[in-house]
C-alpha positions, -999 to 999 in steps of 0.1 A, spaced: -143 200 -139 -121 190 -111 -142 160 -95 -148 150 -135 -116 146 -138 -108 126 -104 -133 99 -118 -125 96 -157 -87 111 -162 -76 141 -191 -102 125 -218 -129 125 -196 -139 92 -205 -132 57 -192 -101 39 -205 -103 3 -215 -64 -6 -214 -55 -42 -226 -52 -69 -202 -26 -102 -208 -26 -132 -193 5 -139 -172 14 -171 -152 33 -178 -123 67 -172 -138 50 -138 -142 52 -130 -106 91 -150 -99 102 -123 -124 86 -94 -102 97 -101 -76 126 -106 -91 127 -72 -103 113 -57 -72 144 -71 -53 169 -54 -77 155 -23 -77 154 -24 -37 190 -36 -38 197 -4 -61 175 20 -46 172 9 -11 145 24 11 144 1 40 158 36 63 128 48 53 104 21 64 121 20 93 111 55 102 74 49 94 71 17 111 84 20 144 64 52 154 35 35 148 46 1 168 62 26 199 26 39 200 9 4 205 36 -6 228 31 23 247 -13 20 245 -9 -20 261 18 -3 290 -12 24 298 -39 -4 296 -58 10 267 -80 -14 252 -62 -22 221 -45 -54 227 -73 -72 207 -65 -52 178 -30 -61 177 -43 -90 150 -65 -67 130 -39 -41 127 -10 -69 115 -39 -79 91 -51 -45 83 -16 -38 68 -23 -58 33 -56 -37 28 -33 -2 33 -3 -14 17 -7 1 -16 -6 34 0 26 31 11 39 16 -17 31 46 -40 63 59 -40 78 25 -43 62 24 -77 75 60 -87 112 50 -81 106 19 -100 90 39 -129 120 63 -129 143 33 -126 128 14 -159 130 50 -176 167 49 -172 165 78 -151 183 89 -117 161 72 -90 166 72 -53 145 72 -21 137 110 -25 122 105 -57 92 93 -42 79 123 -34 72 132 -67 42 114 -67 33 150 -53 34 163 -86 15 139 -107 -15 150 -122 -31 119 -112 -29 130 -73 -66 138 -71 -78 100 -84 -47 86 -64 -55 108 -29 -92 95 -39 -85 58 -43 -64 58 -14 -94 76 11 -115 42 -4 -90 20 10 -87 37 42 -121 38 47 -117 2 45 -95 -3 69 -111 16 95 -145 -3 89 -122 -34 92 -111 -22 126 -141 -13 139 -161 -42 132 -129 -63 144 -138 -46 183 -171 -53 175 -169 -87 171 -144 -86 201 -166 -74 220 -199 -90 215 -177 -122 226 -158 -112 254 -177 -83 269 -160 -45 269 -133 -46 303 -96 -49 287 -78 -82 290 -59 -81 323 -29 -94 306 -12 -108 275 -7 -146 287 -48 -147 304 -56 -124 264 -37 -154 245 -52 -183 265 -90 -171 266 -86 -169 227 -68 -200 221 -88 -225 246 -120 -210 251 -157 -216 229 -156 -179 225 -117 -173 213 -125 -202 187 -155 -182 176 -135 -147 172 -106 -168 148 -132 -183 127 -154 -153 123 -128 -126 124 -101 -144 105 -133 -151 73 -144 -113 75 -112 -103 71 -102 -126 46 -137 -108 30 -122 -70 35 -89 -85 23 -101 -97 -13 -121 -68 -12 -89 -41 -11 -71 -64 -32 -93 -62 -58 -98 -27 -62 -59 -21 -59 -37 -45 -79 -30 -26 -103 -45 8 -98 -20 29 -82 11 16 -109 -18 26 -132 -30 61 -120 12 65 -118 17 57 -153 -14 72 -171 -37 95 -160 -67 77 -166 -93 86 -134 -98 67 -105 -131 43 -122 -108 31 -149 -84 24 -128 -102 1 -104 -121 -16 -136 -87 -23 -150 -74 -41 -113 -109 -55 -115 -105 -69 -152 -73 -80 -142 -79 -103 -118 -109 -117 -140 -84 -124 -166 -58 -141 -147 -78 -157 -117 -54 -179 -101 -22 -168 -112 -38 -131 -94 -49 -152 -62 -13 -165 -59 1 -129 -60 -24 -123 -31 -12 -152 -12 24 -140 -17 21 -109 -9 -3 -121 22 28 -147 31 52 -120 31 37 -97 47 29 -122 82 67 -131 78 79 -93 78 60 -86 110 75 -114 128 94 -103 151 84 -70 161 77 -55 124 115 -50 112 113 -78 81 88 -54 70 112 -22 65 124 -42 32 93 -69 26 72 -36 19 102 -21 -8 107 -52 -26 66 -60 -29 64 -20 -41 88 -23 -68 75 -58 -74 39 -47 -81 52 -23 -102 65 -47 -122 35 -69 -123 12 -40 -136 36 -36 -162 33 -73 -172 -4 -75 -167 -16 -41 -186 -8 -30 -221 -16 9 -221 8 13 -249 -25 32 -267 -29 57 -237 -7 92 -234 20 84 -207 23 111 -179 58 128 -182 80 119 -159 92 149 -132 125 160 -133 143 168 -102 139 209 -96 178 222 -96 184 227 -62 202 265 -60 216 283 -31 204 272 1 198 293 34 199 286 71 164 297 68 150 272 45 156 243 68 139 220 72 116 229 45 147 226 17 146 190 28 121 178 4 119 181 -32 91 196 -35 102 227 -22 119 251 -47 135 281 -35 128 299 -69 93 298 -59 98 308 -23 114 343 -26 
């Protein structure tokens, strides 16, 4: 059954992979690792195109006056609990990569093909879900402090937070739930994607193996979480464009660090997808030829 097989993988039962202790040369060797396989396969074009869409529309919502400049801190935040979703590519090309195989940029698509889509589409509706209660209760909070009329404007929005009762309320309250949101997302993804990627196991294994994780390696898993957390605030500033490679390099980094952290030498590996020949091309095709997972033998 389909939905069966979302939760427990092929077997249909829960897998119990092996967890190891690792330290904090663990995660220098990462992100080590993630860094050469960014300089090798570099995606930050990519990024690029993601991000800035997305900060163009907040620039434009504050020039219309929608009431969104106190999200601007949420969202920033709201990145480390979404993250993983955009790093599951990351973790393909890094997978190819440590196969010895061609990898590039376009090779994360293949994620597309994975029989592990379902758990991995599943896992990563969870940690949207997350994200948009995050936001939601981060206007809440707004507004049960400051009423619900916009901020008239960015110097007055800065000043009422930073010298007023109420803006000291909304950074102590709002910066400890989403610290809450944040362990939350990290806790249920430090490992699962690299895992779903690697071995079709279901989605419940793999949150039970990020969960088992962390319990095994407490601190050396909270300083990963700070890391990451650090590199993230430093890629946003300024205006998002350190985050076109701190995104690649933490992919390929967690990548890494699931391979250190989980031994699942006793469960079947899912077979790597080779690259569909690409054939004669028509005028016709475009732009649809563009990706890979179009295949021209199939589309007569």
């Amino acid at each position: 059954m389909a939905h069966l097989h979302v939760i427990t993988g092929a077997n249909q039962r829960v897998a119990h992979p092996i967890i190891r202790r690792i330290t904090i040369s663990d995660l220098i060797d990462a992100l080590g690792r993630g860094w050469a396989d960014f300089s090798a396969m570099p995606s930050h074009a990519l990024f690029l195109c993601l991000i800035y869409p997305v900060v163009a529309v907040f620039v434009a919502g504050l020039t219309m006056g929608y009431n969104i400049l106190p999200l601007a801190w949420p969202l920033m935040g709201g990145f480390a609990l979404i993250g993983p979703i955009a790093a599951i590519g990351l973790y393909e090309m890094s997978r190819r990569r440590e196969a010895g195989l061609e990898a590039d940029p376009s090779h994360a698509f293949d994620v597309l093909r994975s029989p592990s889509l379902p758990a991995i589409a599943a896992l990563g509706l969870l940690l949207l879900a997350i994200f948009l209660t995050w936001i939601g209760l981060a206007q809440q909070i707004y507004q049960s402090l400051f009423g619900y009329l916009p901020p008239p404007s960015l110097p007055q929005f800065v000043s009422s937070v930073l010298t007023t009762p109420e803006g000291w309320q909304l950074i102590m309250i709002g910066n400890l739930i989403g610290f809450l949101f944040a362990v939350v997302s990290f806790a249920l993804s430090a490992v699962s994607f690299p895992l779903l990627l690697d071995r079709d196991v279901g989605a419940v294994a793999a949150i039970m193996t990020s969960l088992r994780a962390i319990a095994r390696n407490p601190i050396t898993m909270a300083a990963w979480a700070l890391i990451v957390a650090g590199l993230l605030l430093l890629g946003s500033l300024p205006f998002f464009v350190g985050l076109a490679v701190v995104i690649p390099v933490l992919g390929h980094a967690t990548w890494h660090l699931y391979r250190k952290v989980v031994d699942v030498s006793d469960l079947p590996p899912i077979e790597l997808p080779q690259k569909p020949s690409k054939g004669r091309r028509y005028g016709a095709d475009f732009p649809a030829s563009l990706f890979p997972v179009y295949n021209k033998d199939e589309h007569p």
